[in-house]
C-alpha positions as CSV (number, residue, x, y, z in Angstrom):
1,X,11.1,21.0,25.0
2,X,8.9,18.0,24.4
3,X,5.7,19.1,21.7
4,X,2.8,18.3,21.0
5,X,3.7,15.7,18.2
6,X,5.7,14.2,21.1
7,X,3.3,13.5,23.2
8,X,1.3,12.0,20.6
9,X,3.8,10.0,19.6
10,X,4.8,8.8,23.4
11,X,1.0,8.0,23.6
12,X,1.1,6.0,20.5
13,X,3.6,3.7,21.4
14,X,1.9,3.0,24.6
15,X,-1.6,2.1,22.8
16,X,0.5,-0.3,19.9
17,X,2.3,-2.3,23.0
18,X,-1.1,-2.6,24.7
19,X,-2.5,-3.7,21.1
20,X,0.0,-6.2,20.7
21,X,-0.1,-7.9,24.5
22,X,-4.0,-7.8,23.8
23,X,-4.1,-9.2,19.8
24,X,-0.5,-10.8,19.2
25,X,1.5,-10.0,15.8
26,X,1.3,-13.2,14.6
27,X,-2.0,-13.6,15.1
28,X,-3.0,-10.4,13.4
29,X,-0.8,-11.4,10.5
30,X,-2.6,-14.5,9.9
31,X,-6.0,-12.3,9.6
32,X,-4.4,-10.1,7.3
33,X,-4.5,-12.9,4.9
34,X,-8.5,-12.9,4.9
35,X,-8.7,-9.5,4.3
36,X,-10.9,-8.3,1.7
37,X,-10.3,-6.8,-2.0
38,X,-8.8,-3.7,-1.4
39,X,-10.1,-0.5,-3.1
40,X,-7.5,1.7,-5.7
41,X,-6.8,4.6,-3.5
42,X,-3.5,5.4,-5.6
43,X,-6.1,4.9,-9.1
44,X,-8.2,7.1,-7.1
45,X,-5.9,10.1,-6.8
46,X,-4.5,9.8,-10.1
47,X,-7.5,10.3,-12.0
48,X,-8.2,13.3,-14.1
49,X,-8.5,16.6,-12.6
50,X,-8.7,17.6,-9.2
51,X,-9.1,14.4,-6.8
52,X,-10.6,15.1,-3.0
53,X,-9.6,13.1,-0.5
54,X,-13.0,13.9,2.1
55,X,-11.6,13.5,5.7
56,X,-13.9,12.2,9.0
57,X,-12.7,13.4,11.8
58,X,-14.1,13.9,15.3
59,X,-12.1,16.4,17.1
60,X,-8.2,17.4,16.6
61,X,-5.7,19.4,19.4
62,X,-5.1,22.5,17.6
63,X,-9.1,23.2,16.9
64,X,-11.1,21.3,19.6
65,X,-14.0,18.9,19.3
66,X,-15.2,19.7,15.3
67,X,-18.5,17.4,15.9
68,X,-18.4,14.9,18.3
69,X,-21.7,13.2,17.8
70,X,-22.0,12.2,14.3
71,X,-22.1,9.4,12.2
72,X,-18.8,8.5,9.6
73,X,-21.2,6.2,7.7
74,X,-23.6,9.3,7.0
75,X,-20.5,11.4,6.6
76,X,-18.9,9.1,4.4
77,X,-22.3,8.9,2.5
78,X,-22.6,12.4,2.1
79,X,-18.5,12.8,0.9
80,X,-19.8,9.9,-1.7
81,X,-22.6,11.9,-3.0
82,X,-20.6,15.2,-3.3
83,X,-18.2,14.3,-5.4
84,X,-14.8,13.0,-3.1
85,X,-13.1,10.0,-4.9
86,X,-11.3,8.5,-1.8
87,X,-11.5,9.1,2.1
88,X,-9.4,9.7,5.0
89,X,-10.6,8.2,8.6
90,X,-8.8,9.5,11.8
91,X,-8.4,6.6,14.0
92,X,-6.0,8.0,16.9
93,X,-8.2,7.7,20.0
94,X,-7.2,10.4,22.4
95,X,-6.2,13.3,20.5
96,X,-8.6,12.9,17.8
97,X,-11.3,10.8,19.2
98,X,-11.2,8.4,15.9
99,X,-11.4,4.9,16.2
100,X,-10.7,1.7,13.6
101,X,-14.5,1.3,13.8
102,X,-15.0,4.6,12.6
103,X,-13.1,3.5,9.5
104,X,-14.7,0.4,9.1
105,X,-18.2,2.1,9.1
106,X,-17.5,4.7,6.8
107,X,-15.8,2.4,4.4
108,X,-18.5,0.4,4.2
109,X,-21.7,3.1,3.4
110,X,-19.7,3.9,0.3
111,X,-17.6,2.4,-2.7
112,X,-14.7,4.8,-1.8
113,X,-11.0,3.5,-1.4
114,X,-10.3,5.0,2.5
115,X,-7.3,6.0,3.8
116,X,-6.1,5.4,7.8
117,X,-4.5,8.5,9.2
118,X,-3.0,7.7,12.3
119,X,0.7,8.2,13.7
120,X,2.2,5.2,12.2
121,X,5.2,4.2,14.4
122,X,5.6,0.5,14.5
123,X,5.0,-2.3,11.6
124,X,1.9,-3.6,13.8
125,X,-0.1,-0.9,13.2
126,X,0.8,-2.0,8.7
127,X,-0.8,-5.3,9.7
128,X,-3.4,-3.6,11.9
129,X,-4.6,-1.3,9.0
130,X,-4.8,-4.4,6.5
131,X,-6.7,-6.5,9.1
132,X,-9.4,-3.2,9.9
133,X,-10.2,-2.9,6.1
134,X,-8.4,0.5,4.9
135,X,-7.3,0.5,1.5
136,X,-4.3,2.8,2.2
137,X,-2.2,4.1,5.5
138,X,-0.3,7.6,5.9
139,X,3.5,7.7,6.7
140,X,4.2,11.1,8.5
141,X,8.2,11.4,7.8
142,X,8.0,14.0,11.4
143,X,6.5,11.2,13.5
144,X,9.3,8.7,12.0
145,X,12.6,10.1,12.7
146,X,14.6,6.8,12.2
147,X,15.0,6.9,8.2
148,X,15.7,2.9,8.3
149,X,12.4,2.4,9.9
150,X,10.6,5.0,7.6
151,X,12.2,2.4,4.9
152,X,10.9,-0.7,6.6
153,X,7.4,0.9,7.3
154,X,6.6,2.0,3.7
155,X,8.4,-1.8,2.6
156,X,5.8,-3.5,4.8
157,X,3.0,-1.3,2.9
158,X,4.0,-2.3,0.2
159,X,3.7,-6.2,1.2
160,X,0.2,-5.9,2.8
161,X,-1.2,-3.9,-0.2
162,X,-1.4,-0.4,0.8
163,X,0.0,2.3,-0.7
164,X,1.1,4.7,1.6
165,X,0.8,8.3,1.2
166,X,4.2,10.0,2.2
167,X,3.5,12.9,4.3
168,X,5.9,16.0,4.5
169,X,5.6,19.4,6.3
170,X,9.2,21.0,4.5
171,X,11.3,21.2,1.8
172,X,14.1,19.1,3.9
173,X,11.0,16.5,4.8
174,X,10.8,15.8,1.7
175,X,14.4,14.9,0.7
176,X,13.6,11.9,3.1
177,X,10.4,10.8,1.9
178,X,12.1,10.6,-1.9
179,X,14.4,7.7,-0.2
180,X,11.7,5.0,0.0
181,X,10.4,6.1,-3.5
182,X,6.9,6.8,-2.6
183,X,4.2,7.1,-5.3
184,X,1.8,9.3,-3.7
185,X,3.6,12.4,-1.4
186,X,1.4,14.6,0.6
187,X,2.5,17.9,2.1
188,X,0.2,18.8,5.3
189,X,0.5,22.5,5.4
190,X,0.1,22.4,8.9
191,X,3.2,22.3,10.9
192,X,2.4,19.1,13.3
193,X,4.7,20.8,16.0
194,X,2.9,24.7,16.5
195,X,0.3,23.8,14.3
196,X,0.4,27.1,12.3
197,X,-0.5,26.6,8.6
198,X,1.7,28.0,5.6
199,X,-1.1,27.9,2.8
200,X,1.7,28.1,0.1
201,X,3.6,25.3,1.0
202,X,1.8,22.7,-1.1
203,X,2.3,25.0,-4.2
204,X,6.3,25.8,-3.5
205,X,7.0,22.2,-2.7
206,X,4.7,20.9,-6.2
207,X,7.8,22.3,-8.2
208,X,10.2,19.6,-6.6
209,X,7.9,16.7,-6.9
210,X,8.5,14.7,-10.0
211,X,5.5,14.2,-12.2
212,X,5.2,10.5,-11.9
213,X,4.8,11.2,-8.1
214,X,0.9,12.0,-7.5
215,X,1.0,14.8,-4.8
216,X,-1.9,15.3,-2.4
217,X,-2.2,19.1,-0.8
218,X,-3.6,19.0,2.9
219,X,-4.4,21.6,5.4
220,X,-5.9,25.3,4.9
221,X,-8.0,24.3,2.4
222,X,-11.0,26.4,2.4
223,X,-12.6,27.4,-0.6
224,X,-12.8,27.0,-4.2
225,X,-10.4,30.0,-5.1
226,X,-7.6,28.2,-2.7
227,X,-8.5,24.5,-5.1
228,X,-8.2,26.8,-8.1
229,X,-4.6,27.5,-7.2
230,X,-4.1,24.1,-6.5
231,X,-5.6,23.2,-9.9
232,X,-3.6,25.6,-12.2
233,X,-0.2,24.1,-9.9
234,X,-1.0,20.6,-11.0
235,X,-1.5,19.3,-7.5
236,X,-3.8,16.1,-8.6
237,X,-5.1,15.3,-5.1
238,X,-6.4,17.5,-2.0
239,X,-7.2,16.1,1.5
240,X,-10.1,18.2,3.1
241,X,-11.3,17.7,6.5
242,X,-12.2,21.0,9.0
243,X,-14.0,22.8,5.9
244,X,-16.2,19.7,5.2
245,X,-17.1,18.2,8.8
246,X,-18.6,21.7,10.0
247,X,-20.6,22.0,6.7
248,X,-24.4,21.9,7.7
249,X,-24.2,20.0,4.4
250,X,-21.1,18.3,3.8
251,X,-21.8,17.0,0.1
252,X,-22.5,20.6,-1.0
253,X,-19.7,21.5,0.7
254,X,-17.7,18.9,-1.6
255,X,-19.1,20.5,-4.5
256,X,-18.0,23.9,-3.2
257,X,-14.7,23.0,-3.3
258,X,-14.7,20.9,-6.3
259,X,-16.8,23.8,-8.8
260,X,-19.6,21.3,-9.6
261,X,-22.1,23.2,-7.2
262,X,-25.0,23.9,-9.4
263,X,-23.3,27.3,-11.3
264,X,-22.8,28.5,-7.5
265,X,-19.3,30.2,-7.4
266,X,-18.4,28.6,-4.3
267,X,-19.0,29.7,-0.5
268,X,-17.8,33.3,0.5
């Protein structure tokens, strides 16, 4: 039975081959070499105490449209101001209604390193996230079953610059991403496939990741108690998106999370 992170994926490859007949590899590898300075996203997440990773996204399938008509460059400015060290830019167009200039625009209202978070299937969408500006891409071990190509994906990071976070959603999931050595692992607590969320995943699987792997916690982050538990697990990064784009004030809502709120204890 085909899921929903099938269908994504099918779609995906369909948009890269369109990409490619419409902007050529070699042609995009040849801009990739005019790219700009890129930003320390992996400095970013390794600094002391808790580092948040302040997501823009539009829409996504298991919640709906979060808010369609905004701005990532105010967003972004407002993630700045309240405290996030890096960003993460949904760029997938039809599930998530995200877009390479959305990244581009929120990248450039603020002096944060920004991630691309995407389904990252094929090598010219490495060069395509070097070329748009991102200062890091996400590897979802579920969307790339073929372990040699997981290999050559995170290899090609490497050579353009990015570090890539390595995302897992299981204790197996992880075994895989330790093949291509990653330095930053995140485990997305929300299974991509039913889309429930297992809030104690991140915790269980922190006791398997070395300590000279940085570990980023995303999904079913809600509140400052659930960062707190995070905290006290030495989990160094978290990656927040939901919670923060249907904040009325998404910078306080940074702080909330973070415990730098003004002596507020955080939202109920």
């Amino acid at each position: 039975m085909e899921t929903y992170l099938d269908t994504i994926l099918d779609r995906t490859r369909v948009r890269v081959e369109l990409s490619r007949r419409e902007h050529p590899f070699e042609e995009l590898d040849r801009e990739s070499r005019n790219a700009g300075q890129a930003r320390d996203f992996t400095g970013a997440i390794r600094a002391e105490g808790m580092s948040l990773i302040a997501e823009f996204k539009r829409r996504s399938p298991s919640k709906g449209v979060i808010r369609a008509d905004v701005d990532p460059a105010e967003v972004a400015g407002a993630y700045e101001r309240g405290g996030a060290r890096a960003l993460s830019v949904l760029t997938e167009p039809e599930f998530f209604s995200g877009s390479l200039d959305d990244l581009a625009r929120a990248r450039e209202a603020t002096t944060l390193p920004v991630l691309r978070k995407d389904f990252v299937v094929d090598l010219y969408q490495i060069v395509e996230t070097r070329v748009a500006g991102a200062d890091a891409v996400l590897l979802i071990v579920a969307a790339i079953p073929d372990r040699a190509l997981l290999a050559e994906l995170a290899d090609a990071a490497s050579h353009y610059g990015l570090p890539a976070l390595v995302e897992v959603h299981s204790e197996w999931e992880l075994d895989d991403a330790f093949e291509v050595e990653p330095g930053l692992v995140g485990v997305n607590q929300r299974d991509l496939r039913t889309f429930d969320v297992d809030d104690g995943l991140a915790i269980r699987l922190r006791r398997r990741i070395p300590s000279e792997v940085a570990m980023v916690a995303e999904s079913g982050i809600v509140d400052r108690a659930g960062v707190e538990a995070l905290e006290e697990a030495v989990v160094e990064g978290m990656l927040v998106g939901e919670t923060l784009m249907r904040a009325d004030d998404p910078a306080r809502a940074a702080q909330e999370l973070l415990g730098t709120a003004g002596g507020d204890e955080g939202p109920d």
